[in-house]
C-alpha positions, -999 to 999 in steps of 0.1 A, spaced: -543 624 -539 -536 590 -523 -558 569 -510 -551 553 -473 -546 515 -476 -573 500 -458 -574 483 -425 -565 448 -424 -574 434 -385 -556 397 -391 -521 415 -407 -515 442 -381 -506 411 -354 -469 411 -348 -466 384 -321 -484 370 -294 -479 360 -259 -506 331 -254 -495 316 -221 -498 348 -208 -539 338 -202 -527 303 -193 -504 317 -163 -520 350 -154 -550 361 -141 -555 397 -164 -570 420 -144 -563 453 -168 -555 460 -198 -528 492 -213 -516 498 -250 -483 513 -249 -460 530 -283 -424 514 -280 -390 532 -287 -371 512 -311 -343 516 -330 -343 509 -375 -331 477 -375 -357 466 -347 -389 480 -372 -376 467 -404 -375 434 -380 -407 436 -370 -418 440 -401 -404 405 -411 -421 390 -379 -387 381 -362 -402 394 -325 -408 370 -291 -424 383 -264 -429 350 -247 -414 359 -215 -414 398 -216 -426 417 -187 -425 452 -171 -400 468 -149 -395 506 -136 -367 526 -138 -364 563 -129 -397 566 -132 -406 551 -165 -414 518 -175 -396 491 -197 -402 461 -215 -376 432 -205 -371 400 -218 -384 409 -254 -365 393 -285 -363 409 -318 -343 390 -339 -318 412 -365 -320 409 -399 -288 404 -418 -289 429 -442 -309 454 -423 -284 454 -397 -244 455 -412 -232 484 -393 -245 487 -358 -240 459 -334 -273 449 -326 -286 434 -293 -312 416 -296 -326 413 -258 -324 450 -249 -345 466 -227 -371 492 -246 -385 520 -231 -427 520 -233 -444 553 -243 -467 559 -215 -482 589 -203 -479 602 -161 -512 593 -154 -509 556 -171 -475 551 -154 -487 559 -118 -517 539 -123 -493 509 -137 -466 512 -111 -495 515 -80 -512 484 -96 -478 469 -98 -469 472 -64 -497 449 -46 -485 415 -38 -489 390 -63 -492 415 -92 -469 416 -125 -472 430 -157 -467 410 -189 -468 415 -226 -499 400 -238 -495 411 -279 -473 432 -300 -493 447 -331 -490 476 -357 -514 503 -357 -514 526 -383 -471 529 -389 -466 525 -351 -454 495 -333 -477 491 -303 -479 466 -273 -506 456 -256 -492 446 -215 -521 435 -191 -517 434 -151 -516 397 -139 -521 378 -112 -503 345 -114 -531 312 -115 -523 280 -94 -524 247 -109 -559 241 -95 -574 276 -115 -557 260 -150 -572 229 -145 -610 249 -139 -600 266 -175 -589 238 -195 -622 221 -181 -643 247 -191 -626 249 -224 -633 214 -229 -671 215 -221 -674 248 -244 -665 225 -274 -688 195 -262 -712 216 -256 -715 228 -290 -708 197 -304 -737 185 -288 -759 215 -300 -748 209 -336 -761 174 -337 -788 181 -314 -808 193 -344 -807 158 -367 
């Protein structure tokens, strides 16, 4: 009998959109399954993925990530012409894609990528609805950033 490997939370991290949160708003968060093709998983397992500037679009009714990189390996990938910036369909169910597409819809609302993770043997991304920030809401988060760490700077030495 085997034994399942267990979970490792800091591993399962594929890649990472962090100026998502610097540009957006998030309003709501969906995890999504991705159809891919071999040569993108055995890629993903080597970390060669960029969802950077990925976001969603509808098509006949279902939902795709665009603007997503995977990167071929060369030899994972001698026969098939791969291309690396292809649209992949997201594994949704009805109910999440109404909800998406209606959220999408309002003015001023996208949806991005946020992160791109394993979960058990299953790719998975994680897309949020956004709201794009003006300058002056990025400056009110860098400053409260900023007086997060001086803050507990000052708590730290408080106590000598």
């Amino acid at each position: 009998m085997t034994k399942k490997k267990a979970y490792k939370p800091g591993s399962a991290t594929i890649a990472m959109n962090k100026r998502a949160r610097h540009e957006y708003f998030i309003e709501e968060e969906i995890e999504a399954g991705l159809a891919l093709q071999g040569w993108e998983v055995k890629s993903l397992r080597a970390g060669k993925a960029n969802i950077s500037d990925s976001y969603v679009v509808f098509r006949n009714g279902e939902a795709y990530l665009f603007g997503a990189t995977i990167t071929p390996l060369n030899v994972a990938s001698s026969h098939i012409v791969c291309d690396p910036t292809r649209s992949r369909k997201l594994l949704l169910n009805k109910k999440e894609l109404d909800k998406l597409f209606g959220l999408s819809n309002r003015d001023g609302y996208t949806i991005v990528a946020l992160s791109m993770y394993w979960k058990n043997a299953w790719s998975k991304i994680k897309i949020g609805v956004a709201k794009g920030k003006q300058l002056h809401d990025k400056r009110t988060d860098i400053k409260d950033r900023e007086w997060k760490v001086s803050q507990s700077r000052i708590m730290k030495n408080a106590g000598r």
